[in-house]
C-alpha positions as CSV (number, residue, x, y, z in Angstrom):
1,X,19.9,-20.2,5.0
2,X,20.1,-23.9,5.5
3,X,20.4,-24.9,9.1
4,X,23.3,-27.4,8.0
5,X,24.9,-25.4,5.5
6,X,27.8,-23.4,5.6
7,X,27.2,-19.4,5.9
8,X,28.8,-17.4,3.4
9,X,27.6,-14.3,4.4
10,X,26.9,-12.7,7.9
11,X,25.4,-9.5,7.6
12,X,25.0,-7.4,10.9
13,X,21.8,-5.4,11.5
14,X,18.5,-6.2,9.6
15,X,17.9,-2.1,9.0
16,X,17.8,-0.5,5.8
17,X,21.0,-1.0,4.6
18,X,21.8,-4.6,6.1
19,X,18.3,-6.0,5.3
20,X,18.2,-5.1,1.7
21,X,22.0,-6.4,1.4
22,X,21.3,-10.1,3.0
23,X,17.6,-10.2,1.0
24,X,19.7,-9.8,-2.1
25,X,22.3,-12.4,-1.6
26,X,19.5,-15.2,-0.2
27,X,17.8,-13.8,-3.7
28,X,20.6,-14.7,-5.5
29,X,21.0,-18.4,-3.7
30,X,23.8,-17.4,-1.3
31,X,23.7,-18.7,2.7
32,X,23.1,-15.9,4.7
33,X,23.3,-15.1,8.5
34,X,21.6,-12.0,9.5
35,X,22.1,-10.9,13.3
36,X,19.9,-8.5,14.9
37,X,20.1,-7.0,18.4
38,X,16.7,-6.6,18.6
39,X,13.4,-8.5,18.1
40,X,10.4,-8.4,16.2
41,X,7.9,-5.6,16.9
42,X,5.0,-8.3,16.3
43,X,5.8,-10.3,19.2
44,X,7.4,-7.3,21.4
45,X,5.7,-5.7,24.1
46,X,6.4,-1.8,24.6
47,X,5.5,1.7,25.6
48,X,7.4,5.2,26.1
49,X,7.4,7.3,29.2
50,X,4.5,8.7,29.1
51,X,1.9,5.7,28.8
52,X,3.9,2.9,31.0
53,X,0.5,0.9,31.6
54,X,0.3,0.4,27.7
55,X,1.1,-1.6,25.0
56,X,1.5,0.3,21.6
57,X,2.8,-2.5,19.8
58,X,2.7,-3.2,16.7
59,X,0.9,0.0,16.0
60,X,4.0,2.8,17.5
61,X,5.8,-0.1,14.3
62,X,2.9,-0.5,12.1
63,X,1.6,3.6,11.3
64,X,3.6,5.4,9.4
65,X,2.2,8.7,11.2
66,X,2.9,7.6,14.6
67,X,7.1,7.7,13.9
68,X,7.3,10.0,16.6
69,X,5.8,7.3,19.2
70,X,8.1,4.4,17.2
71,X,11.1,6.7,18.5
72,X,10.4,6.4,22.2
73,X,9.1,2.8,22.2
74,X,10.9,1.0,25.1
75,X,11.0,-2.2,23.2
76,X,13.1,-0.6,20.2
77,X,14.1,2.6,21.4
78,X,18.2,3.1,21.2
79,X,18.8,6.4,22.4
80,X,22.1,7.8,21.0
81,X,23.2,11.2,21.9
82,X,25.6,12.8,19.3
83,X,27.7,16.2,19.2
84,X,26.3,18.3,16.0
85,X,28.5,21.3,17.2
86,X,32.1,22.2,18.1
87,X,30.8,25.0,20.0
88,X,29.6,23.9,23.4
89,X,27.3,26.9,23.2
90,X,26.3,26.0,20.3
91,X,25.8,22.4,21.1
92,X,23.8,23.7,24.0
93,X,20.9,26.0,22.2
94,X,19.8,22.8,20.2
95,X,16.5,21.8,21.9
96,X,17.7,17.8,21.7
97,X,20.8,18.6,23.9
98,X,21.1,16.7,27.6
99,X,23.4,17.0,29.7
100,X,21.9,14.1,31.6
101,X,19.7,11.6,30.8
102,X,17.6,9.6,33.0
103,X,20.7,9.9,35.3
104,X,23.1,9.4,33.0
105,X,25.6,11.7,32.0
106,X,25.9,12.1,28.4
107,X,26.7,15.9,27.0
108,X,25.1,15.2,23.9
109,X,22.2,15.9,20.9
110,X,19.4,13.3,21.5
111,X,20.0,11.0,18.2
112,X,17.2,8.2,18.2
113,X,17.9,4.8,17.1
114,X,16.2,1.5,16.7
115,X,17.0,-1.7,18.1
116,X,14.5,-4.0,16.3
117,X,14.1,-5.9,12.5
118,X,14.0,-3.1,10.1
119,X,15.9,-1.6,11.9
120,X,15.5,2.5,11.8
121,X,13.3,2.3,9.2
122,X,10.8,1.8,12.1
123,X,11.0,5.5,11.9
124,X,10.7,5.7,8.4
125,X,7.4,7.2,8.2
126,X,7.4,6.4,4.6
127,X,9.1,9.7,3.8
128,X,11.4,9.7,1.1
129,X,14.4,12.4,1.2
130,X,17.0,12.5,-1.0
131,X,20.9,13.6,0.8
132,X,22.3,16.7,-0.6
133,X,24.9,16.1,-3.1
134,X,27.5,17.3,-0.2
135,X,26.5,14.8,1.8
136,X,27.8,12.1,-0.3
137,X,30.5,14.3,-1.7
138,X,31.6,14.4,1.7
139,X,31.3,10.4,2.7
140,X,33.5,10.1,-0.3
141,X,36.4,12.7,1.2
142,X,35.8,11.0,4.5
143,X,36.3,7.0,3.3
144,X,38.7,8.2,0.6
145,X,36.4,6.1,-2.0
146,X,35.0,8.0,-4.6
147,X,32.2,5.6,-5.8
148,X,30.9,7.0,-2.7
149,X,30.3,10.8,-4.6
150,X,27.3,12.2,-5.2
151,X,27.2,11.9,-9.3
152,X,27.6,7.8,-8.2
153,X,25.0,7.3,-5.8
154,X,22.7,9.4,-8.6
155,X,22.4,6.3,-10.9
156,X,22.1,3.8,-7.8
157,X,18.5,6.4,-6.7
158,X,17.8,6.5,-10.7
159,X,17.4,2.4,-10.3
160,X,15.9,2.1,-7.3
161,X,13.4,4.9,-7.6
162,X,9.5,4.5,-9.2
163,X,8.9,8.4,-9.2
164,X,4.8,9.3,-9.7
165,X,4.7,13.2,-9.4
166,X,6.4,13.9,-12.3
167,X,4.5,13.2,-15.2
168,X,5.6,15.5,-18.1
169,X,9.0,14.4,-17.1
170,X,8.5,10.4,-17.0
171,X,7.2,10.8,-20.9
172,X,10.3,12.7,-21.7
173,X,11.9,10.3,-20.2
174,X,10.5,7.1,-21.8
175,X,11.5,8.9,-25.2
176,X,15.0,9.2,-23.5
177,X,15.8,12.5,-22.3
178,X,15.9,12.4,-18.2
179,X,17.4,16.1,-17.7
180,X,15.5,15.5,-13.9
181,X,17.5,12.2,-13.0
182,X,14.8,10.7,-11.6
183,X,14.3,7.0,-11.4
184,X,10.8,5.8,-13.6
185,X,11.0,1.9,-13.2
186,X,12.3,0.9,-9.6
187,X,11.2,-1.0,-7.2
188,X,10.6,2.1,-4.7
189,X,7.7,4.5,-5.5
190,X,7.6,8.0,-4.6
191,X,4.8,10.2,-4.5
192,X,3.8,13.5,-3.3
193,X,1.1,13.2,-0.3
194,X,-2.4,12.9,-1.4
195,X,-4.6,14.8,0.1
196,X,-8.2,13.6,0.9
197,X,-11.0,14.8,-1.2
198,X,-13.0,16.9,1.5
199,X,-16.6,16.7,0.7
200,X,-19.0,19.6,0.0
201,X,-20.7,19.8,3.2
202,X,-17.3,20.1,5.8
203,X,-16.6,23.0,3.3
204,X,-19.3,25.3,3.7
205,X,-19.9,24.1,7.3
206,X,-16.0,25.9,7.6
207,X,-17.2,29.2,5.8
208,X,-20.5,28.9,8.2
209,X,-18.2,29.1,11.1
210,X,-16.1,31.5,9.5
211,X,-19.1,34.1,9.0
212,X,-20.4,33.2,12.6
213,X,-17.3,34.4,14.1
214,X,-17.1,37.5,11.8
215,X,-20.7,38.1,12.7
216,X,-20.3,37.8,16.4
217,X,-16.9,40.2,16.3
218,X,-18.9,42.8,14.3
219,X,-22.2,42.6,16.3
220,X,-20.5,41.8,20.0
221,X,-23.2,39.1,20.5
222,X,-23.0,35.2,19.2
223,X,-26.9,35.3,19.5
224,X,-26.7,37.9,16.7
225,X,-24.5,35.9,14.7
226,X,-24.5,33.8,11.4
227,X,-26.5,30.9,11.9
228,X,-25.3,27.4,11.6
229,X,-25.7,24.8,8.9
């Protein structure tokens, strides 16, 4: 956006919905405000409750893996707390439920949030799950717009997605068929995890233990067991 120019758009929130919406419309030439509530992980300082003489920023931001700690970061943390039941019993047996929270009232499911740029994809984890078709099925009911419905919002995923773990399928598809509806030339790639290769010698130094501990259980004595690698 030009500091003297006049904003067309002002999207609110930088998460994933907001952020890809105003990088779109600056892509296209179009003055855009973006407002955030909170600030950049980068420069932030913040820890969660149980480490308050730390810092884990960027990192709790940065590692995918470490989602969990980006939840309870004190410098993005939002903590929303949401009814998932109309049963109050019901509410009550999900192991998220408070009935207080650091003195608060607030009879609800713990829902975390992020205050930061990105967003709540700070909790991403770079996990890719696709709604069930109810889901948007049910958005659409709820807004009373059907391009909300879950044959829609099909194609949007089919252009956005890049998918890698279907490979019989994304021949098929170049030749035109696509009976799996998966997306082959987006910009978002999706992959099963890849496991590490683990190297000869960790293997057979698992079966060694393995036989030690068989050893040991049959002959009541470690000394008499299978010796080590």
């Amino acid at each position: 956006m030009n500091s003297g120019g006049q904003i067309e758009y002002i999207v609110v929130g930088s998460g994933a919905g907001g952020g890809a919406l105003a990088a779109r419309l600056a892509e296209a030439g179009r003055s855009v405000l973006l407002l955030e509530a909170g600030g950049d992980p980068r420069q932030l300082s913040g820890t969660n409750d149980d480490q308050p003489e730390i810092n884990r920023l960027p990192d709790d931001y940065d590692v995918p893996s470490w989602h969990g700690f980006a939840s309870e970061n004190d410098a993005m943390r939002w903590d929303f707390f949401v009814r998932h039941y109309a049963s109050d019993e019901m509410q009550q047996k999900d192991p998220k439920y408070r009935k207080e929270y650091r003195g608060v009232p607030v009879d609800g499911v713990l829902y975390p949030r992020a205050g930061t740029l990105g967003g709540c994809t700070a909790h991403n984890a770079m996990i890719l799950v696709y709604p069930h078709n109810e889901d948007w099925d049910g958005i659409a009911r709820l807004t009373g717009d059907q391009s909300w419905n879950a044959e829609n919002m099909r194609r949007y995923f089919m252009r956005l997605e890049n998918c890698h773990y279907r490979p019989l399928e994304r021949a098929l598809a170049a030749a035109g068929p696509n009976p799996s509806r998966h997306g082959w030339h987006g910009w978002l790639q999706s992959e099963v995890a890849i496991q590490r290769p683990r190297c000869a010698i960790s293997v057979w130094c698992k079966y060694c233990s393995i036989r030690r501990m068989r050893c040991s259980t049959i002959s009541g004595s470690r000394s008499n067991a299978f010796s080590t690698c």
